[in-house]
C-alpha positions as CSV (number, residue, x, y, z in Angstrom):
1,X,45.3,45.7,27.1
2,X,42.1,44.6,28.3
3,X,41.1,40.9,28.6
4,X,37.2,41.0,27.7
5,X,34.3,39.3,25.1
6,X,32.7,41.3,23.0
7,X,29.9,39.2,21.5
8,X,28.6,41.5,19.1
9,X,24.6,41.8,19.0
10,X,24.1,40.2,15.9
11,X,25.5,37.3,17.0
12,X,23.3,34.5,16.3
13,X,22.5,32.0,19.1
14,X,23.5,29.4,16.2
15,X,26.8,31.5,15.6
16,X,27.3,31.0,19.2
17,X,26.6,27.1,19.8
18,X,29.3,26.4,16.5
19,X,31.6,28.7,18.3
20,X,31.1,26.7,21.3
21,X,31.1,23.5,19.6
22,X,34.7,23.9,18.0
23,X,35.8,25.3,21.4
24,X,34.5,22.6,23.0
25,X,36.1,20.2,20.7
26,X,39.7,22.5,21.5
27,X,39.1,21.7,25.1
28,X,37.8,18.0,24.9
29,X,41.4,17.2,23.8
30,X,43.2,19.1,26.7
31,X,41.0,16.9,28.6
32,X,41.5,13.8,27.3
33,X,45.6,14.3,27.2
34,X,45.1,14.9,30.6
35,X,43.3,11.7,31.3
36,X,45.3,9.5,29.1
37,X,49.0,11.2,31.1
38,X,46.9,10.0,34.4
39,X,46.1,6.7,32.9
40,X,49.8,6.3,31.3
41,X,51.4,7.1,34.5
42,X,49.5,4.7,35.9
43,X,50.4,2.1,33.6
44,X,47.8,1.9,31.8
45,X,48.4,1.5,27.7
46,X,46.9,4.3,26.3
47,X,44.5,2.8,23.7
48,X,43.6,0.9,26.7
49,X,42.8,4.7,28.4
50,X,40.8,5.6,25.1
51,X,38.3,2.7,25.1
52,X,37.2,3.9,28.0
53,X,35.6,6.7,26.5
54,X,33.6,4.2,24.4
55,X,29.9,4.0,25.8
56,X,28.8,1.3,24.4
57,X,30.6,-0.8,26.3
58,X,33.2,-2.5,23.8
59,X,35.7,-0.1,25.4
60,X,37.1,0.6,21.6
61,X,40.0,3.2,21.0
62,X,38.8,5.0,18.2
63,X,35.0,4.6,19.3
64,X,36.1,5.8,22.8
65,X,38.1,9.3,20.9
66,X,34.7,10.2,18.3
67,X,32.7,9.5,21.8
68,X,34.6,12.0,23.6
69,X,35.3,14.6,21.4
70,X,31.5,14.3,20.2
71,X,30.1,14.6,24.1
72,X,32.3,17.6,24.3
73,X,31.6,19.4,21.3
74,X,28.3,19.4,22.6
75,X,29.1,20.7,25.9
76,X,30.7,22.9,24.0
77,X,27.8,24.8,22.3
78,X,26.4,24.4,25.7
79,X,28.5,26.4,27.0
80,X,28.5,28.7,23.9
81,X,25.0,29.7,23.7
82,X,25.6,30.2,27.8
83,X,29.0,32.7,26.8
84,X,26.7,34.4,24.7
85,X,24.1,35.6,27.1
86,X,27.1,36.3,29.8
87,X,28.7,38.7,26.8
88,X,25.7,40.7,26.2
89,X,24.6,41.0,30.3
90,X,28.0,41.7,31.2
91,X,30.3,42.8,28.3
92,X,33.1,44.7,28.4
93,X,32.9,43.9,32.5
94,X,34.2,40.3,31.8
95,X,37.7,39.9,32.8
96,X,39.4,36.6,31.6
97,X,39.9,35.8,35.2
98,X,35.8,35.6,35.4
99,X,35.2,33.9,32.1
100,X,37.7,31.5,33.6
101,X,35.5,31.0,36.5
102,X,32.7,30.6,34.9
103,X,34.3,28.0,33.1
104,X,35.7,26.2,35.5
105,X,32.2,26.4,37.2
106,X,31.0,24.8,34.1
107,X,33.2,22.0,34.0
108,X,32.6,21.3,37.7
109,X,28.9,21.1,36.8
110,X,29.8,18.9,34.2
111,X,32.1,16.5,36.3
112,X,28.9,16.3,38.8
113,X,26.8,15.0,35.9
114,X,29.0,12.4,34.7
115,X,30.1,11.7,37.8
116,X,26.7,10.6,39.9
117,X,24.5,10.0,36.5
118,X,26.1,9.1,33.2
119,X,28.7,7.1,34.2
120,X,27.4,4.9,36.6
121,X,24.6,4.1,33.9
122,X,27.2,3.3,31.3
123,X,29.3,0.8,33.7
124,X,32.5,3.1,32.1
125,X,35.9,2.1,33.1
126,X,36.4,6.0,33.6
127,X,34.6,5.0,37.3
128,X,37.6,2.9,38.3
129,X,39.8,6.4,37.7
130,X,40.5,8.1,41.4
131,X,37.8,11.1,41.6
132,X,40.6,13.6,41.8
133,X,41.5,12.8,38.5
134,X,38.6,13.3,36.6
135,X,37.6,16.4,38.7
136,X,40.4,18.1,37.8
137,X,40.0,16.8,33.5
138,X,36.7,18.2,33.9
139,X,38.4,21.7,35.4
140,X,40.7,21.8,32.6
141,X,37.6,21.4,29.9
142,X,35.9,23.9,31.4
143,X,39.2,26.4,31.8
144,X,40.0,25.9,28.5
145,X,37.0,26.4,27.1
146,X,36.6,29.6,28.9
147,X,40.0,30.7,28.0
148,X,39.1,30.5,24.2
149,X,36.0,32.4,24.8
150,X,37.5,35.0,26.8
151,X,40.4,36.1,24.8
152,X,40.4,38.9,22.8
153,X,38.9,38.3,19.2
């Protein structure tokens, strides 16, 4: 069986952002678990680990979760609208192992964003988390998110 996208040509670059946007959404939560088990096993309550998603500053649990899974839903059709123009360059050529590249890619290009110009603008508690940590949450995003594109429909 073989482990491509097929993104047919009347795919819509709209179809392909709302794609994106519930895969992102898919993935934002395999990131966050991964941040609050880091957080948790470093004793820190996980409510406490949510509000630090909050941007505003009032480090609020459920702000923090609708911040997050907001952000990456929109990362998400991002990355969709990107998947698309991959699909139709590259079709039946893309492997999962090199949509899963390309997503990891993505989520390292994403890590570099938040890491040296979102966060430090917001003051986020999600600075104070050891650099490892989030590099690899934003690996996982972008793998996942991948991984759901690059299965077989």
């Amino acid at each position: 069986m073989e482990n491509s996208k097929r993104i047919p040509k009347t795919m819509s670059v709209g179809d392909a952002a709302v794609e994106g946007l519930m895969y992102g959404i898919a993935a934002g939560i395999a990131m966050a678990l991964f941040v609050l088990l880091v957080e948790w096993l470093s004793g820190v309550a996980l409510l406490t680990a949510l509000g630090y998603f909050d941007g505003g500053g009032n480090d609020s649990p459920f702000m923090g979760a609708f911040t997050h899974i907001a952000v990456a839903g929109i990362y998400g059709a991002v990355f969709g609208m990107i998947a698309m123009v991959v699909a139709r360059m590259f079709g039946a050529r893309m492997t999962l192992g090199m949509w899963l590249a390309l997503g990891i890619l993505y989520g390292a290009l994403i890590f570099v964003v938040a890491e040296w110009i979102v966060l430090p603008r917001t003051s986020s508690p999600l600075l104070e988390m050891p650099m490892w940590a989030l590099a690899i949450a934003h690996f996982i995003y972008g793998a996942v998110l991948a991984a759901l594109f690059g299965r077989n429909k």
